[in-house]
N, C-alpha and C positions, 0 to 999 in steps of 0.2 A: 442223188442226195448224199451229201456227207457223213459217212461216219462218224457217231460222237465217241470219242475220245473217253476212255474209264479207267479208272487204276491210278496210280504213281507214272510220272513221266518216264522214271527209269525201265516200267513197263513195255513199255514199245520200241526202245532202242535195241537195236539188232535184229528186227523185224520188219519182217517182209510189208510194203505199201506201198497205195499206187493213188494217182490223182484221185484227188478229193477228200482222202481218209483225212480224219482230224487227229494229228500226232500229240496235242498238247493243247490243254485246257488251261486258259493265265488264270481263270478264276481260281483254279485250286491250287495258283503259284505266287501270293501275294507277294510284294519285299522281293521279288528274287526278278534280275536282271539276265537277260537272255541274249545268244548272239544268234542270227541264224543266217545258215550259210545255203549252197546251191540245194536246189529241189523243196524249200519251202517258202511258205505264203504267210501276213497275217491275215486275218480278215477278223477284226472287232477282238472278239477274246481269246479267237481259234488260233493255231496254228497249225494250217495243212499242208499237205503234199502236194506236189505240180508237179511230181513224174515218178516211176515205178522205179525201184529200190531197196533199197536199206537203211532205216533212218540210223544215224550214228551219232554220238556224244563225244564228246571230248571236253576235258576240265578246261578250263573252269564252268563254263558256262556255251557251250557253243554246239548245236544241234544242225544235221544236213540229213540229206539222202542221198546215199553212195549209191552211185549205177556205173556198171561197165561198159563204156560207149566210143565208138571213135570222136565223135562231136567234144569238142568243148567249149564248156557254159564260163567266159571268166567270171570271178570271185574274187572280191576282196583278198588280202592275204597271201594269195595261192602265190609259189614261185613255179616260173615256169621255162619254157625256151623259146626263146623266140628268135625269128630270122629277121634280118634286117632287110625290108622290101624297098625301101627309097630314104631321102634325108632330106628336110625341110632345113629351115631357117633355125627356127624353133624348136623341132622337135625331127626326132629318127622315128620312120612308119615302120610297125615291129610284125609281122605275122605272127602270132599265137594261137593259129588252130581254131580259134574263134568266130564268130556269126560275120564281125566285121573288124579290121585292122585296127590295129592299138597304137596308141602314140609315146614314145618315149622323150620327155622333154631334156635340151642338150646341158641343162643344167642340174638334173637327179642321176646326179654324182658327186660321191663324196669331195666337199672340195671341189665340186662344180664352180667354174666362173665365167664370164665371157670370154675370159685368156686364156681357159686351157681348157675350150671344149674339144672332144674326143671326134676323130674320125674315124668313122666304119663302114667301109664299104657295103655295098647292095650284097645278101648272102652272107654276110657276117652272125655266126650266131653268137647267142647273147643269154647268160643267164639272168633273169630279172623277176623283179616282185612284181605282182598290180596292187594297186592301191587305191582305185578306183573301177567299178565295175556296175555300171549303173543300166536298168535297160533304154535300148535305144541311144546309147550314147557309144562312142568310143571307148573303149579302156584304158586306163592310163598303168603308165609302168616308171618302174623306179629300179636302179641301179646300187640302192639302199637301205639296208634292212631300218626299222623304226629308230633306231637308238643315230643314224647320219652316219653309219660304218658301212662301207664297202662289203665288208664281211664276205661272204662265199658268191656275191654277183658281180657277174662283166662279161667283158668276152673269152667266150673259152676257144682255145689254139688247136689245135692237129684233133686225134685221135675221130672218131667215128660216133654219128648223131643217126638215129635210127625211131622210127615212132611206131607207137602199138595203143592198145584200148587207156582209157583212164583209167579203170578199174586196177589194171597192173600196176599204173604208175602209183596208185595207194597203197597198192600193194607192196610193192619197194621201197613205200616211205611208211610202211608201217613201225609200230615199234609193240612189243621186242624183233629184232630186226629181222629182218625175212629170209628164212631160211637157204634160198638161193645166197645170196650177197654174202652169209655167213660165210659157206661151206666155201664159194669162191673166195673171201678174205682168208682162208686160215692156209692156201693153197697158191696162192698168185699174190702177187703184185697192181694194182689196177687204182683207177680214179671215175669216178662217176660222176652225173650231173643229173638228177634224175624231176623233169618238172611233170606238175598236176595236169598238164594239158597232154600227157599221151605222145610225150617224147622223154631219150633217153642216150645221155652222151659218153663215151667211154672212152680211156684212153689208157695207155698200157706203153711198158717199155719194146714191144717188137705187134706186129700186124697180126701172128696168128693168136696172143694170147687176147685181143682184143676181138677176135672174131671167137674163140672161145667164152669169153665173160657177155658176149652179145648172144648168140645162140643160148645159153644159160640161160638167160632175162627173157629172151624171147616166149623160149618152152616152160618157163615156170608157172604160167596164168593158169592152168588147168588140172596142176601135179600138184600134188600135198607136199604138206613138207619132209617126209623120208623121199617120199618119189624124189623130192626138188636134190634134195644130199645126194641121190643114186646116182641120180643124172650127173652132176658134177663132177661127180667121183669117177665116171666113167670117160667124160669129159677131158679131165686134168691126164688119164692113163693116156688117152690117146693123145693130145698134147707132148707127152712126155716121150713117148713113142717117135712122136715127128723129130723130134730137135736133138 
């Protein structure tokens, strides 16, 4: 049986819950428009949880349950990476880590047209949005943030693609930014690519300081954030030692 739901919504964000709990009662949210992202449900007034978690907020209005997991659930919104598995007519078949293969169509591209669609080979990775994530259906993806700008998606060139839990890759797109990625910014040179599905691309002016900024990201999911500074720091000495 479910739990009912008591308190203020902001109540239960950052708190522990598992299927069936009732995170949020609409009755006592009249006027006010809600997003909801992976890990919850409506059901008539309720809205609960469909898997064990953390439910989380973010402004303006948009409520999920963060879980650390290698599986990924796509979501609307989410940018992620994806490999290019085959190419149709119409559309580039995108693996995204997901239940089942996403389609990219050869025209969500800025300035997409039938005259200058893009070729990419099988294995081609690919930074992209979804924009459809429906269950039972396909995902669909876009090579275009909302506004029809290219902006930070396509394909990305050389450096090294690597995957680990979702949980990290939130963790990397957290903000204020995460204390690894810091400590590595104020010390190196580097580029990252970091999507919601539990991959994470790097790229750097020589091989070992990209294998340093990868082991960094690796070992950070379990260290706090002084641990995550030490690590680095200890990191960067030996780097510095090699060259």
């Amino acid at each position: 049986m479910a739990e009912k739901a008591t308190g203020s919504p902001a109540s239960f964000v950052d708190q522990s819950v598992v299927p069936g709990d009732v995170v949020l009662d609409l009755t006592s949210m009249a006027n006010q428009t809600i997003k909801l992202g992976g890990g919850l449900r409506q059901d008539c007034d309720a809205i609960a949880a469909m898997k064990a978690g953390t439910l989380k907020f973010s402004k303006p209005n948009k409520y999920w349950v963060e879980t650390s997991q290698k599986r990924y659930v796509p979501c609307a919104g989410d940018s992620v990476l994806g490999i290019v598995a085959d190419s149709k007519a119409d559309n580039f078949l995108v693996d995204i880590k997901g239940p089942t293969i996403a389609f990219l169509p050869v025209l969500a591209f800025e300035g997409g047209t039938r005259r200058n669609i893009p070729k990419f080979e099988v294995g081609t990775l690919l930074y992209v949005r979804v924009v459809k994530a429906n269950p039972g259906m396909n995902p669909e993806l876009s090579c275009i943030d909302a506004s029809g700008k290219a902006a930070e998606y396509g394909p990305l060139k050389d450096g090294y693609m690597f995957e680990c839990s979702t949980g990290l890759s939130k963790m990397l797109l957290s903000s204020p930014r995460c204390p690894v990625l810091e400590a590595l910014g104020k010390n190196i040179s580097f580029e990252t690519a970091i999507g919601l599905n539990g991959r994470v691309w790097v790229n750097a002016g020589s091989p070992s300081t990209v294998i340093v900024v990868a082991n960094a990201i690796m070992n950070a999911e379990s260290l706090s954030g002084v641990q995550q500074r030490i690590m680095v720091d200890k990191l960067i000495q030996n780097l510095k030692l090699s060259t």
